[in-house]
Biopython code that builds the backbone (N, CA, C, O; Angstrom):
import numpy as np
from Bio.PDB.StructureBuilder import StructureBuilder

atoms = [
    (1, "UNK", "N", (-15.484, -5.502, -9.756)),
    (1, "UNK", "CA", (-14.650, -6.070, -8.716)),
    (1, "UNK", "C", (-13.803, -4.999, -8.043)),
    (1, "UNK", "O", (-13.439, -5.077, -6.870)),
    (2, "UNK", "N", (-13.498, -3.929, -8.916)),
    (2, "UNK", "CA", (-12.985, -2.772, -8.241)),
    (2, "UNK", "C", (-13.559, -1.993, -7.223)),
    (2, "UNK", "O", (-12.887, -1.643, -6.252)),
    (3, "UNK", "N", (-14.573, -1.732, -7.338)),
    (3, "UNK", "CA", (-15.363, -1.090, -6.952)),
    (3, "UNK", "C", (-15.633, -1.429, -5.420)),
    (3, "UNK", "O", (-15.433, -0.612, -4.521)),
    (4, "UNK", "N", (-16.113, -2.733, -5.217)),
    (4, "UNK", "CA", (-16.040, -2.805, -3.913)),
    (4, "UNK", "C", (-14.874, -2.309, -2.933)),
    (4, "UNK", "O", (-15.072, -1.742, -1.859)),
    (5, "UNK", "N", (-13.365, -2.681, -3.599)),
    (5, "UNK", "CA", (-12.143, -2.640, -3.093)),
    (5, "UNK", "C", (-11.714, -0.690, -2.066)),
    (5, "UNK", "O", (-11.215, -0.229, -1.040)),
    (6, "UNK", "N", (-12.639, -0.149, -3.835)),
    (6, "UNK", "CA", (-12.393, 1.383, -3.249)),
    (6, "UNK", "C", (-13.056, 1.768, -2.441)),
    (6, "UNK", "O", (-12.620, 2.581, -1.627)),
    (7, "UNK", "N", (-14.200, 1.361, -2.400)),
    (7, "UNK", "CA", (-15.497, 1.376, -1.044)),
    (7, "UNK", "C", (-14.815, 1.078, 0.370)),
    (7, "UNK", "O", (-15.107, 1.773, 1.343)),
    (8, "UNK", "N", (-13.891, 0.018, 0.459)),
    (8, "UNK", "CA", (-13.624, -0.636, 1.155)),
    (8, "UNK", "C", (-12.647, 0.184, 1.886)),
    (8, "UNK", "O", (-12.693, 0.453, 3.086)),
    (9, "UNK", "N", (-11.435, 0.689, 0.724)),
    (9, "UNK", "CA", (-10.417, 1.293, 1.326)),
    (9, "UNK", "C", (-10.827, 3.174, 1.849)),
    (9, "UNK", "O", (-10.353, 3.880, 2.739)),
    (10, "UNK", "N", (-11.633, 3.367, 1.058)),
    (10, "UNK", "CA", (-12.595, 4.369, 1.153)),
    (10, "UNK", "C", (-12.830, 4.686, 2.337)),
    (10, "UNK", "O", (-12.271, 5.604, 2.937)),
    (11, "UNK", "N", (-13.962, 3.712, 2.924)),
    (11, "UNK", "CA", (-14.191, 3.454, 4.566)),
    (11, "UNK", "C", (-13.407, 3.715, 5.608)),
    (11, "UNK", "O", (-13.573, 4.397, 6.620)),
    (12, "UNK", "N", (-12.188, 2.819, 5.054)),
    (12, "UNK", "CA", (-10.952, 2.366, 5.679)),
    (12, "UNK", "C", (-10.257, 3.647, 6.052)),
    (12, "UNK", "O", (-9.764, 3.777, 7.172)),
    (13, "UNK", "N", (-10.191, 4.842, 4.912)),
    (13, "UNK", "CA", (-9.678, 6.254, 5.175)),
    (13, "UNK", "C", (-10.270, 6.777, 6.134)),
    (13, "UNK", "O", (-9.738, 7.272, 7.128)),
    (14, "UNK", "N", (-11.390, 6.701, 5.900)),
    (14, "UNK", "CA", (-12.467, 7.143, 6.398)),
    (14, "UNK", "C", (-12.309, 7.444, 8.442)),
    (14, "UNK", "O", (-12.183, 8.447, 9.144)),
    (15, "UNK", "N", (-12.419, 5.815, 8.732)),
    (15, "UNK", "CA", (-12.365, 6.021, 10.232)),
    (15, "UNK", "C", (-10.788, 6.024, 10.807)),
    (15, "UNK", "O", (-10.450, 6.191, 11.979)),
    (16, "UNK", "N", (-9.877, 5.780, 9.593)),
    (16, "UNK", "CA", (-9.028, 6.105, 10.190)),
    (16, "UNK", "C", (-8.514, 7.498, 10.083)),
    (16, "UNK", "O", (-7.369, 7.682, 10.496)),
    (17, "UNK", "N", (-9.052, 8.324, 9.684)),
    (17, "UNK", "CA", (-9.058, 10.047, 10.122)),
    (17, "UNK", "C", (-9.837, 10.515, 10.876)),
    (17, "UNK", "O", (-9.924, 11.743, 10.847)),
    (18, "UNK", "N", (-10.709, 9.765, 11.843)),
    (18, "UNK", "CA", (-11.577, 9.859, 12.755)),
    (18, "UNK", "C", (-10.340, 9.526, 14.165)),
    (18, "UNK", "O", (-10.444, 10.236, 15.165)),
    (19, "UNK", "N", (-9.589, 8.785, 14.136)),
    (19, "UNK", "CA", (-8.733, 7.957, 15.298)),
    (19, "UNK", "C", (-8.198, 9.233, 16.135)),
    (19, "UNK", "O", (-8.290, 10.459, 16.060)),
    (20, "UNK", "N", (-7.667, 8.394, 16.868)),
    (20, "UNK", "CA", (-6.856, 9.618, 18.161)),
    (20, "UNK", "C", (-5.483, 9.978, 17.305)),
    (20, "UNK", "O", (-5.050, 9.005, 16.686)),
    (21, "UNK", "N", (-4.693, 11.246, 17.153)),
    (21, "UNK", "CA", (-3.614, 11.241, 16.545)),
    (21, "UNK", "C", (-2.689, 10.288, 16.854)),
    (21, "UNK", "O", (-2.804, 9.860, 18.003)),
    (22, "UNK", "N", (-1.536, 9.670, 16.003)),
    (22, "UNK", "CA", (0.082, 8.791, 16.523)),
    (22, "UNK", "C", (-1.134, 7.592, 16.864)),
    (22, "UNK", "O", (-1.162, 7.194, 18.028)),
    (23, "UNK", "N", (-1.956, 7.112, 16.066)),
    (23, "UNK", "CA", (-2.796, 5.919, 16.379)),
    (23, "UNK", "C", (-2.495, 5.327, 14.625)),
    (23, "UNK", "O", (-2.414, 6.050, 13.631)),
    (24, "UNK", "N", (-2.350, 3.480, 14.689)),
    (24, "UNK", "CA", (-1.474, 3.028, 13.808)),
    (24, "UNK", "C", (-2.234, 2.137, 12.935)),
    (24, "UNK", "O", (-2.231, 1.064, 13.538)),
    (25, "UNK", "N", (-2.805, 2.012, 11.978)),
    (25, "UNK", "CA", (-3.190, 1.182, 11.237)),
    (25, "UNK", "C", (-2.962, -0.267, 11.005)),
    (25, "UNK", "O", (-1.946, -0.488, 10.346)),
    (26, "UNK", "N", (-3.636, -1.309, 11.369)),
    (26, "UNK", "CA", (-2.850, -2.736, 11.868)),
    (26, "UNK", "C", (-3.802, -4.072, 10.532)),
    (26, "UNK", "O", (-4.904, -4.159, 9.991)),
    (27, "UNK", "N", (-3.223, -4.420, 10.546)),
    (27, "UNK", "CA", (-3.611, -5.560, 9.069)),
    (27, "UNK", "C", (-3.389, -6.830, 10.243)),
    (27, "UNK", "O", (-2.520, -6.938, 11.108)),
    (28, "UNK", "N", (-4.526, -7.721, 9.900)),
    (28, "UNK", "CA", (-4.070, -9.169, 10.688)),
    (28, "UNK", "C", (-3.110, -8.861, 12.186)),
    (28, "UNK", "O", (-2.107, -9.373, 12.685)),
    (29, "UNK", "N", (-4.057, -7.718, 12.559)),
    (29, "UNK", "CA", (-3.660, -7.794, 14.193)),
    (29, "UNK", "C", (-2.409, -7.177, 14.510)),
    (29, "UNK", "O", (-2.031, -6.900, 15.648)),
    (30, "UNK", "N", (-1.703, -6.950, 13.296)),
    (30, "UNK", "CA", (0.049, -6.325, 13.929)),
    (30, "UNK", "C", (-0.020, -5.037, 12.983)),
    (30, "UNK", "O", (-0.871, -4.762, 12.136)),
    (31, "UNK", "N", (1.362, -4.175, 13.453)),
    (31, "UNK", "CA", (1.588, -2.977, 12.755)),
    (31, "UNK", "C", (3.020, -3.383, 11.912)),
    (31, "UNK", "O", (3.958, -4.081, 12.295)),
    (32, "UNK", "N", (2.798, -2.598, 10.477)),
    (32, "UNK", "CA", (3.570, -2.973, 9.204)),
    (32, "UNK", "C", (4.182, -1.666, 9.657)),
    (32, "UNK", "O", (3.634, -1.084, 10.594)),
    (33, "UNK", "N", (5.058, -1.237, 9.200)),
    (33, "UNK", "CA", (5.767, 0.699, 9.115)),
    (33, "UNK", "C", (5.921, 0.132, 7.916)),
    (33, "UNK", "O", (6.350, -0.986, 7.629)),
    (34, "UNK", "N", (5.398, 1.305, 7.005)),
    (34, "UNK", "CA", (5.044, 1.077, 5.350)),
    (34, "UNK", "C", (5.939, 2.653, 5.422)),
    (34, "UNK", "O", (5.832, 3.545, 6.263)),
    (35, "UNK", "N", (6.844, 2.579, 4.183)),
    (35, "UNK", "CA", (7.180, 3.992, 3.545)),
    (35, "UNK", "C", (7.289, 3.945, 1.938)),
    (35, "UNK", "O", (7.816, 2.970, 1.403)),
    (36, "UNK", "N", (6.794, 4.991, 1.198)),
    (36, "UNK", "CA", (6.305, 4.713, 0.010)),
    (36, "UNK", "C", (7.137, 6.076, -0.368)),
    (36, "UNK", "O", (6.943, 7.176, 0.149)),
    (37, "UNK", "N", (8.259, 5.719, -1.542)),
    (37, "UNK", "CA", (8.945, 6.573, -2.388)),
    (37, "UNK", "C", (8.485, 6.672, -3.853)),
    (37, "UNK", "O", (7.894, 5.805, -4.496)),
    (38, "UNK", "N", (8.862, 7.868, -4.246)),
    (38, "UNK", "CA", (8.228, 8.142, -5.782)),
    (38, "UNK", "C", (9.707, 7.859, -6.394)),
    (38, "UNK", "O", (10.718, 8.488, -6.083)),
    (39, "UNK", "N", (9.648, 6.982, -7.157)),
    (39, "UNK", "CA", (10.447, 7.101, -8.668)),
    (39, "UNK", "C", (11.209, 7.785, -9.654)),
    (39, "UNK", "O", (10.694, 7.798, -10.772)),
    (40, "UNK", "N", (12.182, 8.292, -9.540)),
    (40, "UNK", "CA", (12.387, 9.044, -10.914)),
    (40, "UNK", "C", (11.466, 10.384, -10.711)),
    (40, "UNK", "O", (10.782, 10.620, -9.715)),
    (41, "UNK", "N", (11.577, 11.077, -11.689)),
    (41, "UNK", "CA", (10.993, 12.347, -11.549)),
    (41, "UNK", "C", (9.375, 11.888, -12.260)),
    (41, "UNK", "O", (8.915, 12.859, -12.860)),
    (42, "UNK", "N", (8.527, 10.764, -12.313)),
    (42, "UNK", "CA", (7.237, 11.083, -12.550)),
    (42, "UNK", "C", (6.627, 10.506, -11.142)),
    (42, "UNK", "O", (6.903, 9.367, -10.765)),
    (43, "UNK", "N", (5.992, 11.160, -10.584)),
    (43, "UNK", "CA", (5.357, 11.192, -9.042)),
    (43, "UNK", "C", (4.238, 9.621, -9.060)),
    (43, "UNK", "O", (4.036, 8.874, -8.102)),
    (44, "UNK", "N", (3.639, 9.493, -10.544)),
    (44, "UNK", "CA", (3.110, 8.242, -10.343)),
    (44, "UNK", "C", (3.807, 7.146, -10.075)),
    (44, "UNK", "O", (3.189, 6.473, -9.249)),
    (45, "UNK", "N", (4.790, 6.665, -10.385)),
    (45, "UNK", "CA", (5.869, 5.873, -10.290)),
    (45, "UNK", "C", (6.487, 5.562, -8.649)),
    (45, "UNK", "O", (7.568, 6.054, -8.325)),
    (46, "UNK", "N", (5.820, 4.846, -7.833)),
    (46, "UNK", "CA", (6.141, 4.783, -6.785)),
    (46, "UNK", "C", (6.730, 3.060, -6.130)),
    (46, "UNK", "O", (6.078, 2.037, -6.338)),
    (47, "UNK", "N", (8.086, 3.085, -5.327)),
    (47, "UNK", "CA", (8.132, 1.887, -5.039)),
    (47, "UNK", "C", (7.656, 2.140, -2.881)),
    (47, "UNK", "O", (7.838, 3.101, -2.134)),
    (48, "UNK", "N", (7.181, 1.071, -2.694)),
    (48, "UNK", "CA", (6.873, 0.654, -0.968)),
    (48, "UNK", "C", (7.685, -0.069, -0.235)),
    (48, "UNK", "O", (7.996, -1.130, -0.778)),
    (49, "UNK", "N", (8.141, 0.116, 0.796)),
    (49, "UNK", "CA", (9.164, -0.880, 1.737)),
    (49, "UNK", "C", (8.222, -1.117, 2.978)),
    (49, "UNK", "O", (8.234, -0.156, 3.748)),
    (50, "UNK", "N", (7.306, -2.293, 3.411)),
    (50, "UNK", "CA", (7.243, -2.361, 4.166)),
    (50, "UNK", "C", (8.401, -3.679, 5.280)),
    (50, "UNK", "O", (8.991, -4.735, 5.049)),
    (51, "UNK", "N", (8.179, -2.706, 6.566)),
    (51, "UNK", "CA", (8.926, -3.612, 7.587)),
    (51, "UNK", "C", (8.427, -4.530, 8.086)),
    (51, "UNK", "O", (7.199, -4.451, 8.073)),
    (52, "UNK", "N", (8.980, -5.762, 8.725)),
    (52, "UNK", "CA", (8.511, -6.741, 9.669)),
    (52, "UNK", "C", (7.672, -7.770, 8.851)),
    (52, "UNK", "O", (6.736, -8.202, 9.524)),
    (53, "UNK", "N", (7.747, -8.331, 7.485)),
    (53, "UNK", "CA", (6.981, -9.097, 6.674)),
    (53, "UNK", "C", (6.791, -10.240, 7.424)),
    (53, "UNK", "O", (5.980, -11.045, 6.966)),
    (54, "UNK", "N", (7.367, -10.523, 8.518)),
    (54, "UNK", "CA", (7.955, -11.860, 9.073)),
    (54, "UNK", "C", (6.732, -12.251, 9.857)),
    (54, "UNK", "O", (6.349, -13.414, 9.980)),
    (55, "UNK", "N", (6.129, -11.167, 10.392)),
    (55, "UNK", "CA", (4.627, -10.878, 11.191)),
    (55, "UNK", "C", (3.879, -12.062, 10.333)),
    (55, "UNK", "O", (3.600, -13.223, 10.635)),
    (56, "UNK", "N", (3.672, -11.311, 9.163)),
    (56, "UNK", "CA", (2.502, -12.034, 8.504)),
    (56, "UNK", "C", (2.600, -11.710, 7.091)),
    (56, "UNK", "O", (2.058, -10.659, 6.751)),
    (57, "UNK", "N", (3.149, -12.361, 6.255)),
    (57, "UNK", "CA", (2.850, -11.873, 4.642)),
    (57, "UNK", "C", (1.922, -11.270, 4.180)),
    (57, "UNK", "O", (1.933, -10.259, 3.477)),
    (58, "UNK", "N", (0.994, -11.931, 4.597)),
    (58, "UNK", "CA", (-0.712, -11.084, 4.075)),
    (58, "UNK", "C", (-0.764, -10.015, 4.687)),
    (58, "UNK", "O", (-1.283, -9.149, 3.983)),
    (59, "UNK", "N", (-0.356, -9.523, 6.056)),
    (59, "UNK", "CA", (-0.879, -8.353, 6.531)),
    (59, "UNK", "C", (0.422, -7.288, 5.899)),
    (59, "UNK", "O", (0.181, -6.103, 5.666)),
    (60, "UNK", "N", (1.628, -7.818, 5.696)),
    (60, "UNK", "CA", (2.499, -7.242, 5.040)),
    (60, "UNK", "C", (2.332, -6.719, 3.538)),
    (60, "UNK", "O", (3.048, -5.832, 3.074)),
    (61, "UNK", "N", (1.586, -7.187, 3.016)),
    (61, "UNK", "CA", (1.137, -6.947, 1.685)),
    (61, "UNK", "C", (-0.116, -6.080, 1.643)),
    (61, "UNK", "O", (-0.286, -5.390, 0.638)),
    (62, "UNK", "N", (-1.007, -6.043, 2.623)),
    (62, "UNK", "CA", (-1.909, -5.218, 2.692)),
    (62, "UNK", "C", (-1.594, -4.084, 3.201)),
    (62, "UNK", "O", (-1.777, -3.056, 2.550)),
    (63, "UNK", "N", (-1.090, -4.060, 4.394)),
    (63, "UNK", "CA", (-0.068, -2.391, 4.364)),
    (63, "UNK", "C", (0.433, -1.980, 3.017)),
    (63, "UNK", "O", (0.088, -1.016, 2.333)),
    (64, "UNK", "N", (1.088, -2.669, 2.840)),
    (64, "UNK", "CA", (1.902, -2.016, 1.238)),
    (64, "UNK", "C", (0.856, -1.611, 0.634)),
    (64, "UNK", "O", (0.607, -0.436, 0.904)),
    (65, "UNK", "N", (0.188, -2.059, -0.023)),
    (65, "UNK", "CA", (-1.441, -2.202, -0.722)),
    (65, "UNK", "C", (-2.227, -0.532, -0.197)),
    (65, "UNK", "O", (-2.748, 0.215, -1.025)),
    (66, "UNK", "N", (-2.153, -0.200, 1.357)),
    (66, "UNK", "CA", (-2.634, 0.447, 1.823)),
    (66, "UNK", "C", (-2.139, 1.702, 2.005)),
    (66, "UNK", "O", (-2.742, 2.603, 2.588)),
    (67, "UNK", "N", (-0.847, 1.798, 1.427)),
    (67, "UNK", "CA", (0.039, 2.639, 1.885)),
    (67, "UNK", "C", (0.238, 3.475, 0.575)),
    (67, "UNK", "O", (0.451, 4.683, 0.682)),
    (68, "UNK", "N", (0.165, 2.752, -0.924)),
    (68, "UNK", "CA", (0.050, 2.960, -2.237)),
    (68, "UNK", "C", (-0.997, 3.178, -2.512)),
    (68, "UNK", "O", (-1.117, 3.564, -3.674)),
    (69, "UNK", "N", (-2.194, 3.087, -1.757)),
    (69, "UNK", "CA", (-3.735, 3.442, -2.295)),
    (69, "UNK", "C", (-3.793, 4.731, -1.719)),
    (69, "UNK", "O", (-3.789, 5.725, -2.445)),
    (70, "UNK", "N", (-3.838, 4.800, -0.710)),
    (70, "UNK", "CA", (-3.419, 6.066, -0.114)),
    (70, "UNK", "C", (-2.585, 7.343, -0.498)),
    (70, "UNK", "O", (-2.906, 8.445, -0.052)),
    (71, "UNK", "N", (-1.483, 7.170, -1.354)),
    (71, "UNK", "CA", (-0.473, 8.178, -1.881)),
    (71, "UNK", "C", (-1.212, 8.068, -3.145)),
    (71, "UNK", "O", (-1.146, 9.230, -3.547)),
    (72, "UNK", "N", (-1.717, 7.566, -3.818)),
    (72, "UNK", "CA", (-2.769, 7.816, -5.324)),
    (72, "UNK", "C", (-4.027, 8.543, -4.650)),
    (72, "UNK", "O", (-4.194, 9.585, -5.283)),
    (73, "UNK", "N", (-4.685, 8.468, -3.947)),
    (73, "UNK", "CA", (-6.084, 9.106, -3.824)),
    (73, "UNK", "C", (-5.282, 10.434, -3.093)),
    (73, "UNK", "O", (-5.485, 11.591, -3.461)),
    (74, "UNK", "N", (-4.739, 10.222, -2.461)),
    (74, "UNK", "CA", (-4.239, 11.644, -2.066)),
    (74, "UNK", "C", (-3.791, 12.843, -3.684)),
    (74, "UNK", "O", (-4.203, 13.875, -4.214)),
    (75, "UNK", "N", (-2.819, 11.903, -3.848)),
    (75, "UNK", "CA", (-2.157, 13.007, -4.866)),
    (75, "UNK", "C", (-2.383, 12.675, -6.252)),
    (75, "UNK", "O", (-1.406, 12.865, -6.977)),
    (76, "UNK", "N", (-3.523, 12.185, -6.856)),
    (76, "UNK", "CA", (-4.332, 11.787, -7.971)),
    (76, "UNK", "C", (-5.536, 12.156, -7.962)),
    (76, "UNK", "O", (-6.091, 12.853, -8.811)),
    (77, "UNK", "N", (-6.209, 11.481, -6.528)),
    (77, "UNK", "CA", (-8.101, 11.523, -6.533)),
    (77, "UNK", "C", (-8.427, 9.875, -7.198)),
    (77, "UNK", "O", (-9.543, 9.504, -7.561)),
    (78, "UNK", "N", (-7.286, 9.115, -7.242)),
    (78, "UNK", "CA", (-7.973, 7.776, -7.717)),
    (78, "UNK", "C", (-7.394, 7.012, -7.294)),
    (78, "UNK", "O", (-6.191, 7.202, -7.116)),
    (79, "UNK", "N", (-8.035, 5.739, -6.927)),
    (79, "UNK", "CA", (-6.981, 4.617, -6.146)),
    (79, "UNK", "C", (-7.099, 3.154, -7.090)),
    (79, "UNK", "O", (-7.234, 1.976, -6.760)),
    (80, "UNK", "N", (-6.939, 4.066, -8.853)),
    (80, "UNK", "CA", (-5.998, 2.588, -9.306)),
    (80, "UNK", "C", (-4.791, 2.327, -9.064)),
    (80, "UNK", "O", (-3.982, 3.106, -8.562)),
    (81, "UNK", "N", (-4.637, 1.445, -9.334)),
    (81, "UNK", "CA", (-2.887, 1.160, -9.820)),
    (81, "UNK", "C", (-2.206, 0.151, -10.725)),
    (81, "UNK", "O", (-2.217, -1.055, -10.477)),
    (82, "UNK", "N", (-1.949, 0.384, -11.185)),
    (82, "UNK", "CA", (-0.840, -0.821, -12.216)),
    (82, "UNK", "C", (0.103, -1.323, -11.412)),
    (82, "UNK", "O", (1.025, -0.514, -11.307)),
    (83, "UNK", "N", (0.353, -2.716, -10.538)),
    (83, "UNK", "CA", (1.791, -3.091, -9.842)),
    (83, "UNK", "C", (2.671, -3.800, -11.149)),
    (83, "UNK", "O", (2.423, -4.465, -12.156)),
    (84, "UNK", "N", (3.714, -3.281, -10.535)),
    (84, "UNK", "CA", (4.748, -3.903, -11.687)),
    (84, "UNK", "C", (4.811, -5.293, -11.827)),
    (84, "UNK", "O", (4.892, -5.615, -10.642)),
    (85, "UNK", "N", (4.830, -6.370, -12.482)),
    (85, "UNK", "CA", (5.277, -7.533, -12.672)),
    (85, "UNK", "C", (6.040, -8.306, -11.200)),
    (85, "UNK", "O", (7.209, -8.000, -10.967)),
    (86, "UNK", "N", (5.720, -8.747, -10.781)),
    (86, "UNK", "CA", (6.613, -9.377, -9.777)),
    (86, "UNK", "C", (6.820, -8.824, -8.195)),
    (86, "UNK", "O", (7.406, -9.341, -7.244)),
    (87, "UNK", "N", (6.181, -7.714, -8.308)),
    (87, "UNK", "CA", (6.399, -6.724, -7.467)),
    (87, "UNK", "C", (5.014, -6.135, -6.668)),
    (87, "UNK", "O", (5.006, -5.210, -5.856)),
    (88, "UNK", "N", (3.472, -7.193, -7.279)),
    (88, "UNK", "CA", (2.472, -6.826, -6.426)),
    (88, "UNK", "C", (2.132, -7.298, -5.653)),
    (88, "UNK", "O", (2.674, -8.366, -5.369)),
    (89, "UNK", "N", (1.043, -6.815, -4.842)),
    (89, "UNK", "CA", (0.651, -7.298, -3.280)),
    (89, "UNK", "C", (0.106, -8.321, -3.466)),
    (89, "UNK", "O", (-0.012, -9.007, -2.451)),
    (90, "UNK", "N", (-0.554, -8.998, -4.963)),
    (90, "UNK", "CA", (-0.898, -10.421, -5.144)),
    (90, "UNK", "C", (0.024, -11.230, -5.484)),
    (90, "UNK", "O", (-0.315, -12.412, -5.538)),
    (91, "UNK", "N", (0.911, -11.018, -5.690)),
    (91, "UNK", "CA", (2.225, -12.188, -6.267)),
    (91, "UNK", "C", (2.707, -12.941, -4.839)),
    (91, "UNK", "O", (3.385, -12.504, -3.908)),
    (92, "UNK", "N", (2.009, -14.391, -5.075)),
    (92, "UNK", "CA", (2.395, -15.484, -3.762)),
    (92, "UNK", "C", (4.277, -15.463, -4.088)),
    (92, "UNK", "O", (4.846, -16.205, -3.287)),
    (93, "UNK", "N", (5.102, -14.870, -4.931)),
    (93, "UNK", "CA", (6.501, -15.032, -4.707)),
    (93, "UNK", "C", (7.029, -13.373, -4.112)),
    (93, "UNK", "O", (7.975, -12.775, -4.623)),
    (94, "UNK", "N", (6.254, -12.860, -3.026)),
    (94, "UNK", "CA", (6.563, -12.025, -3.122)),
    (94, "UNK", "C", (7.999, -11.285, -2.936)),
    (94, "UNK", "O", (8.702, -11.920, -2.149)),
    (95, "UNK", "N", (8.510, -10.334, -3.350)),
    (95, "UNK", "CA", (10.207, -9.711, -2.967)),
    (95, "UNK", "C", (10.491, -9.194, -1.687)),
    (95, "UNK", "O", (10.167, -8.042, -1.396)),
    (96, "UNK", "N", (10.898, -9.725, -1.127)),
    (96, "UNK", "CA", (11.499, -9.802, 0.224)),
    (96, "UNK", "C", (13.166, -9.222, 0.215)),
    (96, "UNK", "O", (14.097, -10.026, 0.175)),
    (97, "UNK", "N", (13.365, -7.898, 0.253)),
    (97, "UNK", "CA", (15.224, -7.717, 0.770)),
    (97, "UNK", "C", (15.444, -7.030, 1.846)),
    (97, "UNK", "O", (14.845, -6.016, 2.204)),
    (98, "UNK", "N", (16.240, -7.532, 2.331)),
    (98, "UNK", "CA", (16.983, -6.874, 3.942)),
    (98, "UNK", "C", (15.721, -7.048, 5.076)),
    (98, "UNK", "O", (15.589, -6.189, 5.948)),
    (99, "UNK", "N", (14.825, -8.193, 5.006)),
    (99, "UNK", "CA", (14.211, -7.810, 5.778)),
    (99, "UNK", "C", (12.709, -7.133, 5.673)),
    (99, "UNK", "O", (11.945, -7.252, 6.631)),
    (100, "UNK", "N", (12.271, -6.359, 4.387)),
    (100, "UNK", "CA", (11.557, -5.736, 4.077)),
    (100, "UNK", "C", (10.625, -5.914, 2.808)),
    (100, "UNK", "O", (11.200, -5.882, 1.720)),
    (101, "UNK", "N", (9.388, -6.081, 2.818)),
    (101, "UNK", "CA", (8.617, -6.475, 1.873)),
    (101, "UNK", "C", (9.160, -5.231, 0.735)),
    (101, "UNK", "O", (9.780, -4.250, 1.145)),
    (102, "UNK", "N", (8.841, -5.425, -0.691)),
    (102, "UNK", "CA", (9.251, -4.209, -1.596)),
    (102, "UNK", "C", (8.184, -4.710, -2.676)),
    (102, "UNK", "O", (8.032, -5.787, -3.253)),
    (103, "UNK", "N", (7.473, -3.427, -2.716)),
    (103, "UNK", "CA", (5.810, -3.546, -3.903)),
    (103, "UNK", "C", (6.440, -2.541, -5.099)),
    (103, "UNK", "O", (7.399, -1.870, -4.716)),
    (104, "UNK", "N", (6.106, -2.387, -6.224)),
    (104, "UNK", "CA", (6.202, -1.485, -6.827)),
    (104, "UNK", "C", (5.217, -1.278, -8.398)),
    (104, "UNK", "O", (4.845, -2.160, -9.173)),
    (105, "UNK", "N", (4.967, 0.452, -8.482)),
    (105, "UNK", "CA", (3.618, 0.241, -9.274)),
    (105, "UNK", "C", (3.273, 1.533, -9.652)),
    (105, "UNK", "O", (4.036, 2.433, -9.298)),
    (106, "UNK", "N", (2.589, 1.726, -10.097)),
    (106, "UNK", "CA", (2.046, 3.356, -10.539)),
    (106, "UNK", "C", (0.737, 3.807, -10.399)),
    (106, "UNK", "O", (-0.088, 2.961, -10.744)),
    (107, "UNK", "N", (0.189, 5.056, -9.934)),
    (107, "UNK", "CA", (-0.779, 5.295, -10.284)),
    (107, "UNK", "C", (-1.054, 5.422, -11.343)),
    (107, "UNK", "O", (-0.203, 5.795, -12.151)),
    (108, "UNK", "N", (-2.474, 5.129, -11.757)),
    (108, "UNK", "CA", (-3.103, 5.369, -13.116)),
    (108, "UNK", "C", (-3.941, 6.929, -12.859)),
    (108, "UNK", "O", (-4.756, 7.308, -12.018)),
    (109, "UNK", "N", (-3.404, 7.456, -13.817)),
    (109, "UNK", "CA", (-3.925, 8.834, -13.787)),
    (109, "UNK", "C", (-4.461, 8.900, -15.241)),
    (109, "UNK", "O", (-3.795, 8.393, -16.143)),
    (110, "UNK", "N", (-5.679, 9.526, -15.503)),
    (110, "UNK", "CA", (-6.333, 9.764, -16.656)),
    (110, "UNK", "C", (-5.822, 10.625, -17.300)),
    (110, "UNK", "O", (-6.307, 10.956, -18.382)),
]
sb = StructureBuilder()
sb.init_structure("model")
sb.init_model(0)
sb.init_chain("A")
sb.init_seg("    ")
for serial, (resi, resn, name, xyz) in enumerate(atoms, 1):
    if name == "N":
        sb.init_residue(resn, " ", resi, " ")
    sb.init_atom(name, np.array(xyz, "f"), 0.0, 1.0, " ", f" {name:<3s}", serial, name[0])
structure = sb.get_structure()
């Protein structure tokens, strides 16, 4: 079941490093501004703020999703992740403050 996902997001890297530069990655038709901070001093340990959840939850959660797969294959080479309890892009209660979706999770590094 993984497997397809990384294919998917894979792709997804893919043509979007093909695009015109300052060109924006859009989930369900709108643009999320996703920023993804590392944790504490271990770099896997990362929390996501995306903006504008109000757009669309789902596309808000897939930015996040997209934004954390992305900072693991970059600075790992792998796009698992462990999301924390309460805090993943599948949790229908998702955390919502100030305005801003908030994911949080780690890469899995071997």
């Amino acid at each position: 079941m993984m497997r397809p996902m990384i294919v998917a997001l894979a792709a997804t890297l893919a043509l979007t490093a093909c695009g015109k530069p300052g060109s924006r990655v859009r989930f369900d038709d709108n643009y999320y501004p996703a920023k993804l901070s590392k944790v504490g001093d271990r770099r896997e340990d990362f929390v996501v703020t995306v903006q504008d959840p109000g757009q669309g939850i789902a596309g808000a959660r897939e930015a996040g999703r997209y934004e954390a797969t992305r900072y693991c294959v970059e600075t790992f080479g792998d796009s698992d992740i462990s999301w924390q309890a309460g805090y993943d892009p599948d949790n229908r209660a998702s955390v919502i403050d100030n305005g801003r979706l908030i994911l949080r999770g780690q890469c899995v590094i071997w």
